[in-house]
C-alpha distance (Angstrom), angle and dihedral (degrees) to the residues before:
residue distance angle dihedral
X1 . . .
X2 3.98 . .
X3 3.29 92.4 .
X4 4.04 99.1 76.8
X5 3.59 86.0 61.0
X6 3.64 100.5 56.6
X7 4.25 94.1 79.8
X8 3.94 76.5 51.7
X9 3.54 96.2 59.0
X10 4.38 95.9 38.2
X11 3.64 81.4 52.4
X12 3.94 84.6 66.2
X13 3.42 95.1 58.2
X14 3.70 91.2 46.6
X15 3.73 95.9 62.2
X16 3.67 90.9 46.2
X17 3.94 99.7 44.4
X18 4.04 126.5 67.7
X19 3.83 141.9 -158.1
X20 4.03 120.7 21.3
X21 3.77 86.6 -20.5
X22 3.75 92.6 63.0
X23 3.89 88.4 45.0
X24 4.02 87.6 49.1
X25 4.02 96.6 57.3
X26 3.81 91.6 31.1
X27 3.97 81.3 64.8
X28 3.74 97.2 36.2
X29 4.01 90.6 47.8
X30 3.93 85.6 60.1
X31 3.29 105.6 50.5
X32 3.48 97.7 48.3
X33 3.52 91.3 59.0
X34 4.11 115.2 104.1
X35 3.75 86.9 33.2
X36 3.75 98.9 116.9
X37 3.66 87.8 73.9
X38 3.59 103.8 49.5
X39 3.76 79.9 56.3
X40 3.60 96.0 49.0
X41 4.12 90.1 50.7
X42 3.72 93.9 49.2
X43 4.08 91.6 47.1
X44 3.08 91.7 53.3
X45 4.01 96.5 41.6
X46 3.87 83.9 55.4
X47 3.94 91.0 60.7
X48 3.93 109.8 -85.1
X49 3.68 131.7 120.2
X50 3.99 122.8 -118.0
X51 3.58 90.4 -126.2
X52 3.51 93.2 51.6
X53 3.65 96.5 50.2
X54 3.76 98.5 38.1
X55 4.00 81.7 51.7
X56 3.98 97.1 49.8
X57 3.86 116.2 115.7
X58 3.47 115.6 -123.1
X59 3.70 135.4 -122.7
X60 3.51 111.0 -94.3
X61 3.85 86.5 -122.3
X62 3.54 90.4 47.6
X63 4.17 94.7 54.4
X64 3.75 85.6 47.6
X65 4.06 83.2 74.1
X66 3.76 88.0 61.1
X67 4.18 91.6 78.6
């Protein structure tokens, strides 16, 4: 799922960033970590099946998160 890629990504911007910024998506980069599976759960709550969802293609503008 995309989604466990996005801390990835923020983390990026952290190491390129400085001052309270930095600090900002340092913070932001951590708690969006773990998130992929509180997606999965509630996917899957809603009526999906894991394999269908960890199968799905992406939108090309969500793949372009996976840097």
């Amino acid at each position: 799922m995309y989604i466990k890629f996005f801390p990835k990504t923020l983390n990026i911007a952290v190491r390129r960033s400085t001052g309270e910024l930095k600090n900002i998506l340092r913070k932001y980069a951590e708690e969006e970590k773990g998130h992929e599976v509180f997606i999965l759960e509630t996917l899957m709550s809603a009526g999906f099946k894991k394999s269908e969802i960890e199968s799905s293609t992406p939108l090309v503008s969500t793949r372009a998160i996976q840097m």
